[in-house]
N, C-alpha and C positions, 0 to 999 in steps of 0.2 A: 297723070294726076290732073283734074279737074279742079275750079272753082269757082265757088257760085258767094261772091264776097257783097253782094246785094242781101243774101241772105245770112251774112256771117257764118256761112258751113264752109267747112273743107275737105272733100276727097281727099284719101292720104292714104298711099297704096298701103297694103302688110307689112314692108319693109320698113318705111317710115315710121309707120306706127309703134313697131319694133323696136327702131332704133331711140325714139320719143321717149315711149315706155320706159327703156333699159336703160337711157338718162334719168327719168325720173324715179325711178327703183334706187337707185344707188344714191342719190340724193337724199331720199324719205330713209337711207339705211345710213347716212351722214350724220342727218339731223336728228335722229335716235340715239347713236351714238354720244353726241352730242349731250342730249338731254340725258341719257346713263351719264356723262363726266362729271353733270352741273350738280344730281343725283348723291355722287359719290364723293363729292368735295375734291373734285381734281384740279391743280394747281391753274390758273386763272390764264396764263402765256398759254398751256397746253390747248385749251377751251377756246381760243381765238384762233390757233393755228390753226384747227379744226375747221370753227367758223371761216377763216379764211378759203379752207379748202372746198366747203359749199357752195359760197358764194362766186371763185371758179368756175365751179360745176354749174350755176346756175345760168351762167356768163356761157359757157360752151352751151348748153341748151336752148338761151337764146340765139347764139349764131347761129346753130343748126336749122331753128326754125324759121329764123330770119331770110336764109338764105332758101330754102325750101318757098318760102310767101315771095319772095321775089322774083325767084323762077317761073310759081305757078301763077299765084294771083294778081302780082305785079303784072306779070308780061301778057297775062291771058286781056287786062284791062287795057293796058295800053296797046295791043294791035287790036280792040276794037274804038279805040280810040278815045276811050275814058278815063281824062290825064286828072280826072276827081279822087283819084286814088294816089296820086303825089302826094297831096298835105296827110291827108293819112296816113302815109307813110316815114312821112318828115314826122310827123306827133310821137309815133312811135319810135322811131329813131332818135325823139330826142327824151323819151322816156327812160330809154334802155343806157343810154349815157348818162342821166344821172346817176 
């Protein structure tokens, strides 16, 4: 896996994209759900439990990718020796924690 983070693209073999995708497939079929309970007047605990379960899910799809960009674009930057991609990295990190 490649990255060219100058140009904000990212190579991301089949697999990756796969597994990307098939996180965000089941999320977009959460928050459907979802919107069917609000739809149908279902009890209000239910509809958060729910929502808690996306927001989860959207938690594991940031790890996933997170860890993925530090493998490739992280590490690809810092052995050429471009440590301008730490506070970028800190931004982001401290985005995903709120």
């Amino acid at each position: 896996m490649s990255c060219c983070c100058k140009t904000k693209n990212t190579e991301r073999s089949q697999e990756e994209i796969k597994s990307l995708v098939t996180r965000l497939n089941r999320i977009e079929g959460q928050v459907r759900g979802i919107r069917k309970m609000v739809e149908e007047n279902i009890y209000c605990n239910d509809i958060l439990v729910q929502s808690s379960a996306v927001a989860a899910a959207l938690n594991a799809f940031n790890r996933e990718l997170l860890a993925q960009h530090l493998s490739s674009c992280v590490k690809e930057e810092l052995s050429k020796g471009n440590d301008e991609i730490i506070p970028e990295l800190v931004k982001t990190i401290e985005k995903l924690m709120k």
